[in-house]
C-alpha positions in Angstrom: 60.9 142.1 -72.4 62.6 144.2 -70.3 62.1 143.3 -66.3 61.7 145.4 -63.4 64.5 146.2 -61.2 64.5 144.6 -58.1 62.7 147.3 -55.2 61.4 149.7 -58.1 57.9 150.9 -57.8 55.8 151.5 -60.5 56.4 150.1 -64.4 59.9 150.8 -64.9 60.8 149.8 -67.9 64.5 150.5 -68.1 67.0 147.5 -68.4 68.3 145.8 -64.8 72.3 146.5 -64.3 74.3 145.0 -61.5 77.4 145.9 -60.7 79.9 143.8 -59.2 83.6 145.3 -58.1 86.3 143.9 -55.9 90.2 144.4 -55.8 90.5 140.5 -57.0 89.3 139.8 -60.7 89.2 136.2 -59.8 86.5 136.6 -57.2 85.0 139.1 -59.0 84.8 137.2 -62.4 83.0 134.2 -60.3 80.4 136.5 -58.8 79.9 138.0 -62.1 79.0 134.6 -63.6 77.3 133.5 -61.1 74.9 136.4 -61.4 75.2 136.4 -65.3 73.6 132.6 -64.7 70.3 133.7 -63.6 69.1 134.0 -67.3 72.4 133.4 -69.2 70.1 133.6 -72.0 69.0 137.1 -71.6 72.0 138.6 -69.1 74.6 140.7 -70.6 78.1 140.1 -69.0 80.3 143.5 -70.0 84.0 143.8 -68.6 86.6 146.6 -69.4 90.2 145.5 -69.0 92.3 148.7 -68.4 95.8 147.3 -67.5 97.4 148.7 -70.9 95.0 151.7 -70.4 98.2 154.0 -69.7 99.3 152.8 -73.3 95.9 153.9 -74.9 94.5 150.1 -75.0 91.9 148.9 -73.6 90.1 145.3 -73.8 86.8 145.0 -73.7 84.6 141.6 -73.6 81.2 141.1 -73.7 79.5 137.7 -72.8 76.0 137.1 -74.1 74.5 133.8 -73.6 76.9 131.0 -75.7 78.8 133.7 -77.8 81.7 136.0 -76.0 83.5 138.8 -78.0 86.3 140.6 -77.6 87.6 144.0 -78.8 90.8 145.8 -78.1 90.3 149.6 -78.1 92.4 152.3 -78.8 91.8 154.9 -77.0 93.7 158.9 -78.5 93.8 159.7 -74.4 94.5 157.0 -71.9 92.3 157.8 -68.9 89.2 156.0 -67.2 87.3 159.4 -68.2 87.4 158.8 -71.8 87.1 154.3 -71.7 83.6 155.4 -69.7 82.6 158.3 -72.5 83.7 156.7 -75.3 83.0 153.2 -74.8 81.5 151.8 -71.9 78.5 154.0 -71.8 77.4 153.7 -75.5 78.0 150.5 -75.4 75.2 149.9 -72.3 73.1 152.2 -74.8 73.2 150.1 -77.8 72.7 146.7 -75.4 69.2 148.2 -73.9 68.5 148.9 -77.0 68.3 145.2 -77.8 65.4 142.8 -77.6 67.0 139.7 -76.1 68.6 141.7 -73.5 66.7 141.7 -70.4 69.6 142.4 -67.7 73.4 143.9 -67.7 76.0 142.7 -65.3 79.3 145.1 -65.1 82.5 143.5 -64.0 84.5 146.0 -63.0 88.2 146.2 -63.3 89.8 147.0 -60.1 90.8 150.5 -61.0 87.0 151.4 -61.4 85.2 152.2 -58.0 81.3 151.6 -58.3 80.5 154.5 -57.2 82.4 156.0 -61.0 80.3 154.3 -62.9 76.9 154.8 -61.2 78.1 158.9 -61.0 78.5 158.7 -65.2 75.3 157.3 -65.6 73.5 160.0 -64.1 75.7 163.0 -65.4 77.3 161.7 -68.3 75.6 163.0 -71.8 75.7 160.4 -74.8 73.4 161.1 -77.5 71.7 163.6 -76.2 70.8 161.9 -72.7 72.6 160.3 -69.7 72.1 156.3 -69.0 69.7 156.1 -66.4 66.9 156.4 -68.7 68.2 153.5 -70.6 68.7 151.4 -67.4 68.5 151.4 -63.7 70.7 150.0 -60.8 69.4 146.8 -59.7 72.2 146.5 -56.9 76.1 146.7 -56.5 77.8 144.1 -55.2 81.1 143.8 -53.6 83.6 140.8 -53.3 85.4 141.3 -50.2 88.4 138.3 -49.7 88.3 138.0 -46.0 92.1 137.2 -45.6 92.7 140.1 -47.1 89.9 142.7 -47.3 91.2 144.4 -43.7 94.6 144.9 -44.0 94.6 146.4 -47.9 91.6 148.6 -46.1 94.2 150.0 -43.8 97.6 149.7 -45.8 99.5 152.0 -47.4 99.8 150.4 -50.9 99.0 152.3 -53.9 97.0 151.0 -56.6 100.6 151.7 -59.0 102.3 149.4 -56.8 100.2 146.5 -57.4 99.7 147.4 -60.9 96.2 148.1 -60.8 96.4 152.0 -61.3 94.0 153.6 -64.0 96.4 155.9 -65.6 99.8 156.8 -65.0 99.1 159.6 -62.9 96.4 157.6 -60.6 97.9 157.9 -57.2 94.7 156.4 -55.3 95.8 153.7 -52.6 94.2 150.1 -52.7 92.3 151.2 -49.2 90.5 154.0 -50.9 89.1 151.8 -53.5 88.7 148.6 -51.4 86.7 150.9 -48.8 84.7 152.8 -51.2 83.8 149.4 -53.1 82.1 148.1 -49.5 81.0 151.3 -48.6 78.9 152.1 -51.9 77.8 148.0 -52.0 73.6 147.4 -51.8 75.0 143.6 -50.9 78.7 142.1 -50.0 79.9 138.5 -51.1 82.3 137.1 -49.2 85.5 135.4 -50.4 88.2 133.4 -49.1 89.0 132.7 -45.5 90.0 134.5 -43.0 93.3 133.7 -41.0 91.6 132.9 -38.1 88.3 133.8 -35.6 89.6 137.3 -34.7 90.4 138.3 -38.0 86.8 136.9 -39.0 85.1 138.9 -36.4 86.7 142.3 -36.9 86.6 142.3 -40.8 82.9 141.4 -40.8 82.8 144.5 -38.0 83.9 147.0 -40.3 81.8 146.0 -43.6 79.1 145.9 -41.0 80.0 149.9 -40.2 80.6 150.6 -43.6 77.5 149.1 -45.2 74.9 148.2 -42.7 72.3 147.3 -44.7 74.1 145.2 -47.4 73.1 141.3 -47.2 75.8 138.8 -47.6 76.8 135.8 -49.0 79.4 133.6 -49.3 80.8 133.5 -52.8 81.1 129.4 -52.7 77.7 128.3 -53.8 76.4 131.8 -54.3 73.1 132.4 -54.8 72.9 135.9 -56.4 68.8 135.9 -56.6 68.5 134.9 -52.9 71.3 137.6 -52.4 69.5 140.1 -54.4 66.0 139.3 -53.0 67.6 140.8 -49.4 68.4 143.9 -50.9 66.2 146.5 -49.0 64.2 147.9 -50.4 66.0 151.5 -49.3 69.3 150.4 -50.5 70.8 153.2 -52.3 71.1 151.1 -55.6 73.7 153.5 -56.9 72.4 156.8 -55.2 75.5 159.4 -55.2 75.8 160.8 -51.4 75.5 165.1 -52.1 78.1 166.8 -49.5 75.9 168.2 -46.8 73.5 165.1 -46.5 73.9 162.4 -43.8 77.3 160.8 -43.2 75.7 157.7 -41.5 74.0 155.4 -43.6 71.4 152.8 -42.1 72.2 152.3 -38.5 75.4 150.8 -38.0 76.1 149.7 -34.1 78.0 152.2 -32.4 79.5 149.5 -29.7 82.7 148.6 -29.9 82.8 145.2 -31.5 86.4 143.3 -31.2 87.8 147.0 -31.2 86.1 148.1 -34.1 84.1 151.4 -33.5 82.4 154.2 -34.8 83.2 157.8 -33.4 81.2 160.8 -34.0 82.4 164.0 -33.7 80.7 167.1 -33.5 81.1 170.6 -32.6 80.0 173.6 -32.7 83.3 176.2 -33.1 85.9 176.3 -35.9 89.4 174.7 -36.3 92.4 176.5 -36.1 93.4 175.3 -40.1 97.3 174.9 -38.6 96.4 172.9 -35.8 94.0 170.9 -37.8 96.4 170.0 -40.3 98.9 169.0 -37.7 96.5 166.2 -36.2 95.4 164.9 -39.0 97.2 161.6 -38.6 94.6 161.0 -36.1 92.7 160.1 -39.0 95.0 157.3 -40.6 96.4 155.6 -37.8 94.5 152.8 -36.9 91.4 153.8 -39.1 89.5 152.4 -41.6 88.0 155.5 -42.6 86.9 159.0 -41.9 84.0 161.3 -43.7 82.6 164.9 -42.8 82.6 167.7 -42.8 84.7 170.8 -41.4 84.6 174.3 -40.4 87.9 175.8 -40.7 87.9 179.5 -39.1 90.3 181.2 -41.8 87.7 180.1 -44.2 84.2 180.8 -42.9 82.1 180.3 -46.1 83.6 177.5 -47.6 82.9 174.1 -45.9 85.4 171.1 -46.0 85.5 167.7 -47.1 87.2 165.3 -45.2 87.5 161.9 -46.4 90.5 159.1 -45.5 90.7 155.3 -46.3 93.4 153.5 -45.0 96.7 155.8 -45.3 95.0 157.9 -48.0 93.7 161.1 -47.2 91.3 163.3 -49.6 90.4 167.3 -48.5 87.6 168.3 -50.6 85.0 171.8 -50.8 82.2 171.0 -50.0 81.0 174.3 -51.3 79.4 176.9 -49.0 78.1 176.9 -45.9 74.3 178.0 -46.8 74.9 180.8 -43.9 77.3 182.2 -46.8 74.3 182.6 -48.8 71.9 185.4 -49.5 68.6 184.3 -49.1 67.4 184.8 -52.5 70.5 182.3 -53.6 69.1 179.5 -51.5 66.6 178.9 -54.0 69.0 176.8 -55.8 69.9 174.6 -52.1 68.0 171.5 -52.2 65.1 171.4 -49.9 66.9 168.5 -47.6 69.6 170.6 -47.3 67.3 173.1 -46.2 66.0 170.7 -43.8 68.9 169.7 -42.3 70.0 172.9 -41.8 67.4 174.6 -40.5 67.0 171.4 -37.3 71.0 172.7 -36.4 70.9 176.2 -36.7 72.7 179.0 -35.1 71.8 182.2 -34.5 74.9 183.2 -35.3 77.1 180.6 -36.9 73.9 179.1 -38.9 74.7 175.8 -40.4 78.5 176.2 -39.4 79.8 172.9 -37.4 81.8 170.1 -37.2 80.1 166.7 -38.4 82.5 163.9 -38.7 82.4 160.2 -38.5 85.2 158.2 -38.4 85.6 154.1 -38.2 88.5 152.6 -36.1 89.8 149.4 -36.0 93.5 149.8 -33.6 92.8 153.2 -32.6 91.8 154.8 -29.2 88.3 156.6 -29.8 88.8 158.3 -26.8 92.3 159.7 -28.4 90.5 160.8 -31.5 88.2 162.7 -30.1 90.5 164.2 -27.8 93.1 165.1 -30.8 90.7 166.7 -32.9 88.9 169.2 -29.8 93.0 170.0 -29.6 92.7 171.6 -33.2 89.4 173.5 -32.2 89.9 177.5 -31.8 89.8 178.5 -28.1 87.6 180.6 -26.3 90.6 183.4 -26.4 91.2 182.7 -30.3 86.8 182.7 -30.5 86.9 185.9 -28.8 89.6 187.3 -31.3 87.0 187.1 -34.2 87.0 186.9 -37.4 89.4 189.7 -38.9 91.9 187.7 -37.0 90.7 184.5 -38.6 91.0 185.4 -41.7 95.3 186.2 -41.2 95.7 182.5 -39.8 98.2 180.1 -41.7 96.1 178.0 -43.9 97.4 175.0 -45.1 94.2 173.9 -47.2 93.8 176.8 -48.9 94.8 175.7 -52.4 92.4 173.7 -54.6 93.5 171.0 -56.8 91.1 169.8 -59.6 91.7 166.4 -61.2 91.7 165.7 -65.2 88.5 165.3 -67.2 86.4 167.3 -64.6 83.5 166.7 -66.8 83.4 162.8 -65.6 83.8 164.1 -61.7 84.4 160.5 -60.3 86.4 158.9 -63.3 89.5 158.9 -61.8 88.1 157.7 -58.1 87.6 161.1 -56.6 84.1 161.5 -55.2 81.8 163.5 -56.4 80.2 164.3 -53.1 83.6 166.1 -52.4 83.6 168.2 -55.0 86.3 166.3 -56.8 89.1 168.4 -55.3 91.8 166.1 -54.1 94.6 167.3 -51.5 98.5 166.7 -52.6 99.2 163.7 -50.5 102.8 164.2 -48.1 102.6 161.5 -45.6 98.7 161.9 -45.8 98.3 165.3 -45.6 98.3 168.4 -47.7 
């Protein structure tokens, strides 16, 4: 009999999955089994291997009670996209459709960000529904090794370099999917040990940013139902953040903490899109990560997303700005939208603004802040309007759209952005 998800209301009936990603399959196959041992019995264990994916290969092994199997699959196009379409998420179909299945773990390989998988469940059509009717998100875990976690967070290296990349072409760095693992995690198990106090301190800082919420444990004499019993109960449990909805999740502090801090920037005038582009580096250096939105004046309808990890730095549209909009087309606008929009409004920018949040860990807040008012049009260039706007040199104003749009996060671009990346020079477009 299939259980209730951990949190649900109600009688849900759909089949339990936990997710458990990290950047090191050791730790993460440990985790895995150790939540798999709940009810080995009845528990599911699924893991996609995708380091031959760029040949078209791809293992796959599936661990149910005593018996383990394990299938190589050849796939006609080597890409994340297609393992999820064509394998992964029929395969999750076929085991809730099973009567001694009563829970699903996914170990993830390290090219696959959680946040992926949870994004093709919901959207991705296979046999004529998506997956969340079959099951639902019990929790996502993240295995963080604290010697480390913080210094791939920050780096520079790319997944290709390590040999974790998802497809030839996949040019994420290991800080955008070690970030986004933490980030996205309803609960964060804790591996290794740091090299000493300090490190400790400001590595447990920044997950404590990131994810505010997430319980821990240690992953040496885990216990994954005490873990998952501190899950709260507003967790997002696999929830995709939408582009104009809150940037903060929970409350995390917004002290300095052993030189970790949170910075929030907001403003009520454009950016000048040249100057903008020029600062941007006060986004990478010394930062864990940066999310928002902007307002850039050469392109008043259209609202940016800015999102950075490390060395790694993503533009995004965000689509409109809903003072874009004629009225009658903001029946299709969410209501929360609506909301949020409506508690800032301008008379006459309307929902136009700055909002972003960034987390440092070296840098000056102070020098952030005062980097990124630099890049804000003056009251001269404000005064100018915005005929005059419209003529300025704008460096983000070409799109590019990754492959198999249909998936949207596949590859490790975020749905929430729009899944437009920007070509990365030195971290910039």
């Amino acid at each position: 009999m299939h259980t209730e998800p951990s949190g649900a209301a109600g009688t849900d009936r759909r089949v339990p999955l936990v997710v458990v990603s990290g950047i090191h399959e050791e730790q993460v196959a440990r985790a895995a089994e150790a939540v798999r041992s709940r009810d080995a019995a009845r528990t599911v264990l699924v893991q996609h291997d995708l380091r031959e994916i760029s040949q078209g290969v791809v293992r796959r092994r599936v661990r149910h009670g005593d018996h383990e199997q394990l299938a190589v699959l050849e796939l006609v196009h080597g890409c994340v996209s297609c393992t999820l379409r064509e394998d992964f998420l029929p395969l999750l179909r076929r085991l809730c459709a099973a009567p001694d299945v009563d829970r699903i773990v996914v170990r993830l390989d390290p090219a696959l960000e959680p946040e992926a998988i949870c994004w093709a469940l919901q959207h991705v059509v296979v046999d004529g529904g998506t997956l969340d009717t079959d099951v639902a998100v019990e929790a996502v875990i993240a295995v963080v090794d604290r010697s480390s976690w913080l210094s791939d967070a920050s780096g520079e290296d790319e997944l290709a370099e390590r040999g974790l990349a998802g497809s030839a072409d996949d040019e994420r760095t290991v800080a955008q999917v070690v970030v986004g693992q933490v980030e996205f995690a309803d609960a964060v198990v804790l591996a290794g040990e740091a090299e000493d106090l300090w490190q400790e301190v400001r590595t447990e800082a920044v997950i404590s940013r990131l994810t505010p919420n997430a319980p821990r444990g240690h992953l040496d004499g885990l216990d994954p139902a005490d873990l998952l019993s501190r899950v709260p109960a507003q967790a997002r449990r696999g929830h995709i953040d939408w582009p104009h909805g809150p940037l903060l999740r929970g409350q995390p502090s917004l002290e300095s903490e052993a030189g970790v801090c949170v910075v929030l920037f907001e403003e009520r005038r454009p950016f000048h899109p040249q100057r903008l582009h020029e600062v941007l580096d006060v986004l990478l250096d010394g930062v864990v990560r940066t999310r928002g939105r902007a307002w850039v004046a050469s392109q008043p309808g259209a609202a940016l997303w800015l999102e950075s990890a490390g060395s790694g730095l993503n533009v995004g549209h965000a689509g409109p700005w809903l003072a874009a909009l004629d009225t009658a087309e903001w029946d299709d606008v969410p209501a929360e939208r609506q909301v949020r929009a409506s508690l800032n409004w301008d008379d006459y920018y309307g929902d136009r603004m700055q909002e972003l949040v960034v987390i440092a860990h070296e840098a000056d807040p102070r020098e952030i802040t005062r980097a990124l008012r630099s890049a804000l049009l003056t009251d001269a260039e404000i005064a100018e309007g915005e005929e005059v706007w419209a003529g300025y040199e704008d460096p983000f104003g070409e799109w590019h759209t990754d492959p198999c749009p249909d998936m949207g996060a596949g590859t490790g671009s975020e749905p929430a952005a729009g899944s437009a990346d920007a070509a990365r020079d030195g971290g910039k477009q």
